[in-house]
C-alpha positions in Angstrom: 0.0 0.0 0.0 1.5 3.3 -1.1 1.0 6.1 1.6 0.4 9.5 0.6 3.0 12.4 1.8 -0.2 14.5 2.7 -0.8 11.8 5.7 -1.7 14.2 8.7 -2.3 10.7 11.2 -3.3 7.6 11.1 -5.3 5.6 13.9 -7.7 2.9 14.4 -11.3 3.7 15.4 -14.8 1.7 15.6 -17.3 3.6 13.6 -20.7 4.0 15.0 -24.2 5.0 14.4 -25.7 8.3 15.1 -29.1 9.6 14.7 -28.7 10.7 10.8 -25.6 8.7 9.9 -21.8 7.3 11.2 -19.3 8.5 12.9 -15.6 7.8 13.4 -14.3 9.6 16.7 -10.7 10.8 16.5 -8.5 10.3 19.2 -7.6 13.7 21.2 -4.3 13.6 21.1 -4.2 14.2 17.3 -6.3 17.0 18.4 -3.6 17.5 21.1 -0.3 17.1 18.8 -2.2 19.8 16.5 -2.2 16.9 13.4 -5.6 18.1 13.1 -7.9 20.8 14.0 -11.1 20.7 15.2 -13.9 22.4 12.4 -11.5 21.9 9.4 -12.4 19.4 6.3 -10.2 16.7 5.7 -9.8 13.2 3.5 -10.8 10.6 4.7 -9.2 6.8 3.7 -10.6 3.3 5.3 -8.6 0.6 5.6 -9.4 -2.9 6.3 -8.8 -4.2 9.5 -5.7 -6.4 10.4 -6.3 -9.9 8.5 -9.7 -8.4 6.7 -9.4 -9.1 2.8 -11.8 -6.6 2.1 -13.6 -7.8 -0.9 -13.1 -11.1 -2.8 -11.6 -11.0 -6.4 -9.8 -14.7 -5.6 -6.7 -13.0 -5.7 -6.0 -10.7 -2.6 -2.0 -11.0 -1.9 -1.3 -11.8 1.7 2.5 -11.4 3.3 4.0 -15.4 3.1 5.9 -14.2 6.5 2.4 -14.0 8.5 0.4 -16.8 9.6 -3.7 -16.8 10.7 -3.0 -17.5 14.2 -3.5 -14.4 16.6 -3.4 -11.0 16.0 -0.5 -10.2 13.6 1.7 -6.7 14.1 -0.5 -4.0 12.6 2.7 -2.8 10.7 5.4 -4.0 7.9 8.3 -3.3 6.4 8.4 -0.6 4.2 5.5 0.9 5.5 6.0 4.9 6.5 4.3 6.1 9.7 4.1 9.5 11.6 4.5 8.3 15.5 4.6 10.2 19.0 8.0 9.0 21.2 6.3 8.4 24.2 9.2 7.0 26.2 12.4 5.8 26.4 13.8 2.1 26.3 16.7 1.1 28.3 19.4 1.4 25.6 18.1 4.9 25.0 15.8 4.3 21.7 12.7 6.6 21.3 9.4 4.0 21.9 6.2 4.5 20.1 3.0 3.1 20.6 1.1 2.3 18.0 -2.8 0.0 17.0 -3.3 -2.3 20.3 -0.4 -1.1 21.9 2.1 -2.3 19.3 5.7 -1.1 19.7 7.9 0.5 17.5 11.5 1.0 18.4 13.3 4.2 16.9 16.6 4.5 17.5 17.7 8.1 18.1 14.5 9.8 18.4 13.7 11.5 22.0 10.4 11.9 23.7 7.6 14.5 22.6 9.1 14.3 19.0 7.0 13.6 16.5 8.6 11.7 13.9 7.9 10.5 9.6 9.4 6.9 10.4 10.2 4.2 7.8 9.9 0.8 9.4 13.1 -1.3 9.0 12.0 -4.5 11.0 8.8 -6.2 12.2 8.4 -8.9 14.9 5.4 -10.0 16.5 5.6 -8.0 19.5 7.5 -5.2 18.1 9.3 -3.3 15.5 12.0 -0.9 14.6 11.7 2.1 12.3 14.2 4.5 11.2 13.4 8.4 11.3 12.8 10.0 7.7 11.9 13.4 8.9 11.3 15.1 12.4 9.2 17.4 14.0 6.3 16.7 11.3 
């Protein structure tokens, strides 16, 4: 999946009923980190969730490297993200949190930055991205 440069965030969120139509409720702290501001009119893309094919044309590719069993990481390699540092690991690497928790590693980064990551490594519990840009 390509990944536009205009990506402001990206997060997971149920969407519900209400009254006239659906909502999807944004997190605050994309309010927060100023990402986004309230009253403004933006694009929105939905992605299948984790393990969802979407729609069947018998020839959806699926990642040889991941199995069925249990949830799989919500990210790969490749894949460009903009992530919070939220804390420090013990050898000093930023740590960002991402869907369910998931853990990116980013060596270098420090906490509070917000950071254009490419992701170098996945593992089922975490994975490792290098910083592209800062401060985005």
């Amino acid at each position: 999946m390509e990944i536009s440069e205009k990506l402001l965030c990206l997060f997971s969120a149920d969407v519900r009923e209400d009254d006239d139509g659906y909502v999807v409720d944004v997190p605050p702290r994309e309010i927060e980190t100023g990402s986004i501001d309230p009253g403004d009119t933006y694009r929105v893309a939905l992605i299948s969730r984790a393990g969802d094919d979407g729609a069947s044309d018998g020839g959806t590719e699926t990642s040889s490297s991941r199995s069925s069993d249990g949830p799989q990481p919500p990210v790969e390699p490749g894949e460009m993200r903009y992530v919070e540092i939220e804390d420090l690991g013990k050898q000093g690497d930023g740590i960002a949190r991402v869907e369910r928790g998931y853990v990116i590693i980013v060596p270098g980064a420090e906490v509070g930055e917000r950071v254009k990551i490419e992701v170098t490594e996945v593992k089922s519990n975490f994975a490792v991205g290098e910083v592209v840009a800062e401060d985005v």
